[in-house]
KOLTI-100328 format. One record per residue (C-alpha): residue number from 0; residue in one letter; chain; z, x, y. Coordinates in nm, 2 decimals. Each point is the difference from the previous one (the first is absolute). Example, Ala and Ser with C-alpha at 12.3 -4.5 7.8 and 13.67 -1.06 7.14 Angstrom:
% KOLTI-100328
n:0, res:a, chain:A, c3:0.78, c1:1.23, c2:-0.45
n:1, res:s, chain:A, c3:-0.07, c1:0.14, c2:0.34
***
This chain:
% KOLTI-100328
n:0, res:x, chain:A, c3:-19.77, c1:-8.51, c2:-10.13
n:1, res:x, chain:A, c3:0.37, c1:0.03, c2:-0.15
n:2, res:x, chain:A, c3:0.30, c1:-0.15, c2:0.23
n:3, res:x, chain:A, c3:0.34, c1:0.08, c2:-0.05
n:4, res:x, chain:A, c3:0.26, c1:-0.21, c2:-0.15
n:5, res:x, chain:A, c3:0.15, c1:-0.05, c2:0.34
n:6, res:x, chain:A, c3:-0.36, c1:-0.16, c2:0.15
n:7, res:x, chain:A, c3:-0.03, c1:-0.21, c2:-0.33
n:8, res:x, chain:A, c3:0.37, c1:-0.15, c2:0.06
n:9, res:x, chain:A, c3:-0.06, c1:-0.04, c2:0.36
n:10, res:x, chain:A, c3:-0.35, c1:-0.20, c2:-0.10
n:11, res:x, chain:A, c3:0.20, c1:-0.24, c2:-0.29
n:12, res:x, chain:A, c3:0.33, c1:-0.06, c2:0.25
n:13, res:x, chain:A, c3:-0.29, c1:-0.05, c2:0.28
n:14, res:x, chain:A, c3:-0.22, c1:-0.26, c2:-0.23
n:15, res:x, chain:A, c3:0.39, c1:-0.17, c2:-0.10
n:16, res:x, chain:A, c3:0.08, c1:-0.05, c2:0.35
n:17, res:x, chain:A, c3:-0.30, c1:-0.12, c2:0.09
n:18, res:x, chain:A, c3:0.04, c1:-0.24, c2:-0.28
n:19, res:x, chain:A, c3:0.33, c1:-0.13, c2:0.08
n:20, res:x, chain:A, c3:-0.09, c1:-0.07, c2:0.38
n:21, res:x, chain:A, c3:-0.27, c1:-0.26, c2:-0.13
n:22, res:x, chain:A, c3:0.24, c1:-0.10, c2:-0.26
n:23, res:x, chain:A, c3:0.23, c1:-0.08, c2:0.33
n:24, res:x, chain:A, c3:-0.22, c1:-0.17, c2:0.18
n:25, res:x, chain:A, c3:-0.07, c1:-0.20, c2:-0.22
n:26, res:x, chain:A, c3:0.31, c1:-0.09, c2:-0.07
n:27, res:x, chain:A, c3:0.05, c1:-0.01, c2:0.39
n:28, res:x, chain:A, c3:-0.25, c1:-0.26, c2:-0.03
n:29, res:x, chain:A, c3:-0.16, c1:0.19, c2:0.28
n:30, res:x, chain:A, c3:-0.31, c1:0.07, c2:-0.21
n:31, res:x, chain:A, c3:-0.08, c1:-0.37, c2:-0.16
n:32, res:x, chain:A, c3:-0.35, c1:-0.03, c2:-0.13
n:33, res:x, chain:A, c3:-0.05, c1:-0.39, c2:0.01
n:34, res:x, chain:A, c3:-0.40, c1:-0.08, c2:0.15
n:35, res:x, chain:A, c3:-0.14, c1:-0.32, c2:0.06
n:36, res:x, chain:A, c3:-0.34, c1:-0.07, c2:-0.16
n:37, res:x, chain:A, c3:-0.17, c1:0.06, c2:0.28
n:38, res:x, chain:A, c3:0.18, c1:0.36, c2:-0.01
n:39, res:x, chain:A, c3:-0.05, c1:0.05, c2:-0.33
n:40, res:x, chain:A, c3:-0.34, c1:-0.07, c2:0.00
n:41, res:x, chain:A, c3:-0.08, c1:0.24, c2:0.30
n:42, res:x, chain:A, c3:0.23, c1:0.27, c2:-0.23
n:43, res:x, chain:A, c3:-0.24, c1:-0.06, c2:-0.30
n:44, res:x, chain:A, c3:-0.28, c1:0.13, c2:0.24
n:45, res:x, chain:A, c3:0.16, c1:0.29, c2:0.14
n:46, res:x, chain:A, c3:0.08, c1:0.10, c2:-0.30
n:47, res:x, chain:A, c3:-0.34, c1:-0.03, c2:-0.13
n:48, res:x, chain:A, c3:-0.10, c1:0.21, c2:0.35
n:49, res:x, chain:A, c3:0.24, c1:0.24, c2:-0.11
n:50, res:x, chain:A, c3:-0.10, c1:0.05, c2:-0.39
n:51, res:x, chain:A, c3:-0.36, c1:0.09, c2:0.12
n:52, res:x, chain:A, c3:0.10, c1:0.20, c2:0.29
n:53, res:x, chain:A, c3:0.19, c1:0.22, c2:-0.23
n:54, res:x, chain:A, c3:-0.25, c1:0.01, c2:-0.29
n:55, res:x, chain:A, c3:-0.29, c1:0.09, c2:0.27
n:56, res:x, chain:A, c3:0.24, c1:0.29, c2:0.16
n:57, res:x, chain:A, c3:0.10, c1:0.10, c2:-0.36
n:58, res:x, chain:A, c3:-0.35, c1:0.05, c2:-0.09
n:59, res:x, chain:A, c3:-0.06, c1:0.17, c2:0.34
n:60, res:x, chain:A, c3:0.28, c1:0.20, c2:-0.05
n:61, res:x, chain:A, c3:-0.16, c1:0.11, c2:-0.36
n:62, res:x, chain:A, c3:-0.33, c1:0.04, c2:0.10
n:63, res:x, chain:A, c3:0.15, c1:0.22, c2:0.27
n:64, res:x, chain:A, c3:0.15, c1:0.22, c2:-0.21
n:65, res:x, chain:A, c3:-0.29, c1:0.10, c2:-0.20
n:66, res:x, chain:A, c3:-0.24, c1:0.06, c2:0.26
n:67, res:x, chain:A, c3:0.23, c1:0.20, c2:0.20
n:68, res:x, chain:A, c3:0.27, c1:0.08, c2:-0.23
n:69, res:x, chain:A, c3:0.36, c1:-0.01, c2:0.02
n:70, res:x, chain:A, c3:0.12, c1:-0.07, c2:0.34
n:71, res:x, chain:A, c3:0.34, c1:-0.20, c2:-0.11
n:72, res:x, chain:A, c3:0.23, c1:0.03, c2:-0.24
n:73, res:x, chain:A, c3:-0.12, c1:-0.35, c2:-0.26
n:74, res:x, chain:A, c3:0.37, c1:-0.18, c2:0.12
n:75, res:x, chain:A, c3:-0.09, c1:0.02, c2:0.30
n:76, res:x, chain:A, c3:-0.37, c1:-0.09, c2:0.05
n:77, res:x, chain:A, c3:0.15, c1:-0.27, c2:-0.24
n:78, res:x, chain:A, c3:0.29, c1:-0.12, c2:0.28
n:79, res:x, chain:A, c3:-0.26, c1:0.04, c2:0.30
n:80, res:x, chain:A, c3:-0.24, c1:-0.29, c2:-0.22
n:81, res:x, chain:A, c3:0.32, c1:-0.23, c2:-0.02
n:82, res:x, chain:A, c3:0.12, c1:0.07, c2:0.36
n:83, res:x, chain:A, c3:-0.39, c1:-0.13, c2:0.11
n:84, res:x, chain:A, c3:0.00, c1:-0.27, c2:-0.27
n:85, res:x, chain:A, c3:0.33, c1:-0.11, c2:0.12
n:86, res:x, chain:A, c3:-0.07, c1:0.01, c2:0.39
n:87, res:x, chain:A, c3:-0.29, c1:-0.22, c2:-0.12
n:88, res:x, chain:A, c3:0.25, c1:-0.27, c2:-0.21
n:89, res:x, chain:A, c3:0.26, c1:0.02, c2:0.36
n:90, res:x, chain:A, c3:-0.27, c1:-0.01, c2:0.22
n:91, res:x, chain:A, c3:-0.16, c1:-0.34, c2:-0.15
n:92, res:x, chain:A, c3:0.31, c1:-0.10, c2:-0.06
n:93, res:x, chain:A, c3:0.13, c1:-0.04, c2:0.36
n:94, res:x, chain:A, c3:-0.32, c1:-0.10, c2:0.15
n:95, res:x, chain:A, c3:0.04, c1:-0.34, c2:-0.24
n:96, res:x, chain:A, c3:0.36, c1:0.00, c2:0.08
n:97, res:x, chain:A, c3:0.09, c1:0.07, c2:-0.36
n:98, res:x, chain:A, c3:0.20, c1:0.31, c2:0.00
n:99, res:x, chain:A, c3:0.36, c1:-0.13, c2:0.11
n:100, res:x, chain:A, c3:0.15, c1:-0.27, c2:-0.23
n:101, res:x, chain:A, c3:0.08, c1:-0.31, c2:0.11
n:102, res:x, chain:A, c3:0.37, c1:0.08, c2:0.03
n:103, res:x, chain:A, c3:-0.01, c1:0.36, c2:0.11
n:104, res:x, chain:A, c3:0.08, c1:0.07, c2:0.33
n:105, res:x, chain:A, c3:-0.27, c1:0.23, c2:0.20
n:106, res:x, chain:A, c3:0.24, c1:0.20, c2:0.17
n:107, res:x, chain:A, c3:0.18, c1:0.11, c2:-0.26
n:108, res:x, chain:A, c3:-0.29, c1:0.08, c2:-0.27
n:109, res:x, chain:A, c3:-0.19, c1:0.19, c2:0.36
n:110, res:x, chain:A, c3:0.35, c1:0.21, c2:0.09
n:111, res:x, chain:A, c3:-0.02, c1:0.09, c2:-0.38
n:112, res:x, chain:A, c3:-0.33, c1:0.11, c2:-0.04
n:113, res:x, chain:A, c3:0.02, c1:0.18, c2:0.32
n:114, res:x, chain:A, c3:0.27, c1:0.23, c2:-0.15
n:115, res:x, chain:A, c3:-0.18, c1:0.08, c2:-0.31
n:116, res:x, chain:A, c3:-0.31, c1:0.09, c2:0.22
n:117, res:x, chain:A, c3:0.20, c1:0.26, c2:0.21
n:118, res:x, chain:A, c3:0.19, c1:0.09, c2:-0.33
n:119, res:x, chain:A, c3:-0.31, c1:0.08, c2:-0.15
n:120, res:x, chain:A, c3:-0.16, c1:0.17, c2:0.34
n:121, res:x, chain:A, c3:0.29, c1:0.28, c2:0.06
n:122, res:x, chain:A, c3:0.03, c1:0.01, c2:-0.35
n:123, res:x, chain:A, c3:-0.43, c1:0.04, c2:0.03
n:124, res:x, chain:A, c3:0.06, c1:0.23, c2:0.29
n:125, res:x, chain:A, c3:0.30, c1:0.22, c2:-0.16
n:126, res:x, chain:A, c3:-0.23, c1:0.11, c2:-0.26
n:127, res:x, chain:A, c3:-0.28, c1:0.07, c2:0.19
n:128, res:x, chain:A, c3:0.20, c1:0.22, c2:0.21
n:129, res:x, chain:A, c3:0.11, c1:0.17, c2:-0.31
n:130, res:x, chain:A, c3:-0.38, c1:0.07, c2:-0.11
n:131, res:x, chain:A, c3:0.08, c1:-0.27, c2:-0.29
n:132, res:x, chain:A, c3:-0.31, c1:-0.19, c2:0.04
n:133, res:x, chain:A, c3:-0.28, c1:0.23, c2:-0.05
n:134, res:x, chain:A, c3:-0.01, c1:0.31, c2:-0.22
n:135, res:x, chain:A, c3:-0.29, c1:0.21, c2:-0.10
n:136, res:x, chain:A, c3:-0.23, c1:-0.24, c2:0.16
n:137, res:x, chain:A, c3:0.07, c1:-0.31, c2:-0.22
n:138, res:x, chain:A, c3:0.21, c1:-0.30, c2:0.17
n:139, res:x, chain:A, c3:0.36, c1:-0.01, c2:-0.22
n:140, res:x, chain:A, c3:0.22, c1:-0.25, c2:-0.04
n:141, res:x, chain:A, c3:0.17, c1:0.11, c2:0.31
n:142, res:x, chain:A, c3:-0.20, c1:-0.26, c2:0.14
n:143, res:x, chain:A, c3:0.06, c1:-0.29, c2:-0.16
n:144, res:x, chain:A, c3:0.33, c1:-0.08, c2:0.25
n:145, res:x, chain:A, c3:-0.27, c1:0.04, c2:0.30
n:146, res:x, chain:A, c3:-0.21, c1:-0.23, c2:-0.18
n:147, res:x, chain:A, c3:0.23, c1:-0.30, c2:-0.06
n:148, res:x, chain:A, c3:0.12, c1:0.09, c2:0.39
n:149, res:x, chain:A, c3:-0.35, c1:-0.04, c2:0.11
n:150, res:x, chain:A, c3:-0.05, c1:-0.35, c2:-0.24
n:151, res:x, chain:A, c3:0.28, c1:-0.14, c2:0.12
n:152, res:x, chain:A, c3:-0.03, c1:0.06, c2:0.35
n:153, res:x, chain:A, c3:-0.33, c1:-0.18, c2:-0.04
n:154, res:x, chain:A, c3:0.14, c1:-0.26, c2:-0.16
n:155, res:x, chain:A, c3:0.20, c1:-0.04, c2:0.30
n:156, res:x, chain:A, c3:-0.23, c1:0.01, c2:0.28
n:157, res:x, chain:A, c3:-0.21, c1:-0.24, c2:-0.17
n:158, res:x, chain:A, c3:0.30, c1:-0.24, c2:-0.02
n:159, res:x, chain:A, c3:0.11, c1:0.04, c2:0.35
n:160, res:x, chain:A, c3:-0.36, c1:-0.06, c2:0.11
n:161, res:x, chain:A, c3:-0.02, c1:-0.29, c2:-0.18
n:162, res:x, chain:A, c3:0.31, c1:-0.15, c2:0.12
n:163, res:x, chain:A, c3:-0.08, c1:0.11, c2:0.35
n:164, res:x, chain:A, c3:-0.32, c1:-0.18, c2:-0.03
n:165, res:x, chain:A, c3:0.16, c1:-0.31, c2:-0.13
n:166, res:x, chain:A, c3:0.25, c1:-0.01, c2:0.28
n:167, res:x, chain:A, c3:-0.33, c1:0.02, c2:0.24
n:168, res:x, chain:A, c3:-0.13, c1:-0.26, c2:-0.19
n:169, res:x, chain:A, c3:0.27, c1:-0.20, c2:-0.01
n:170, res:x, chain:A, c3:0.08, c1:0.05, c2:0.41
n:171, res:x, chain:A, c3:-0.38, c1:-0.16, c2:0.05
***
């Protein structure tokens, strides 16, 4: 698959922006990564979760391919293992109440990652529309936008369930 210059350039400055934004908040102090033990320990097992969540779905994802050949392009079967292994990590994560730091502020870090997740859903959408996301049969990486749309918007629902739930809880 060749890309013009243009598309590379657009993909670099995209990855540099992307880059300076965390950089920023960071900076910001909006995104501060300081757990407890508690957290951390509840981290240290999501992330275990995680690690074998992605090696089981990169294995499935292999397996896959040989007995019924190439369905994906290899980047993306590879981006749809880490968008399950990482919905896995979030998803333990916020059930322990270990995602958010102890100085970052819910609001904030939930407004965020609700613009990346409809970023990445019209973005997700755009190229579907434009017959980006599947050609001759195999699923490109036309997809991968929809992907992180779809793992992010999980991420989300699980955290507003959660926090719903704890509310509830909390009201008893």
């Amino acid at each position: 698959m060749e890309h013009s210059v243009g598309y590379i350039l657009g993909v670099l400055v995209g990855a540099a922006a992307g880059l300076g934004v965390v950089a920023l908040l960071f900076k910001l102090k909006v995104m501060d990564l300081t757990f407890d033990e508690r957290q951390e320990r509840a981290r240290g097992q999501a992330y275990k979760y995680g690690f074998w969540t992605m090696t089981a779905c990169l294995f499935l994802y292999g397996f896959s391919d040989q007995i019924f050949g190439r369905w994906c392009d290899v980047l993306t079967g590879v981006m749809l293992c880490v968008a399950v292994a990482l919905m896995v990590f979030a998803s333990v994560c916020i059930v322990k109440d270990a995602y958010l730091s102890l100085k970052e502020k819910p609001r904030t870090i939930m407004t965020l990652l609700t613009v990346i997740t409809l970023l990445n859903l019209s973005i997700g959408a755009m190229n579907l529309k434009s017959d980006r996301v599947v050609k001759d049969g195999v699923l490109t990486y036309g997809a991968v936008n929809g992907i992180c749309g779809v793992m992010m918007l999980t991420i989300l629902v699980v955290y507003l369930v959660n926090y719903l739930l704890a509310k509830r809880e909390a009201g008893e």
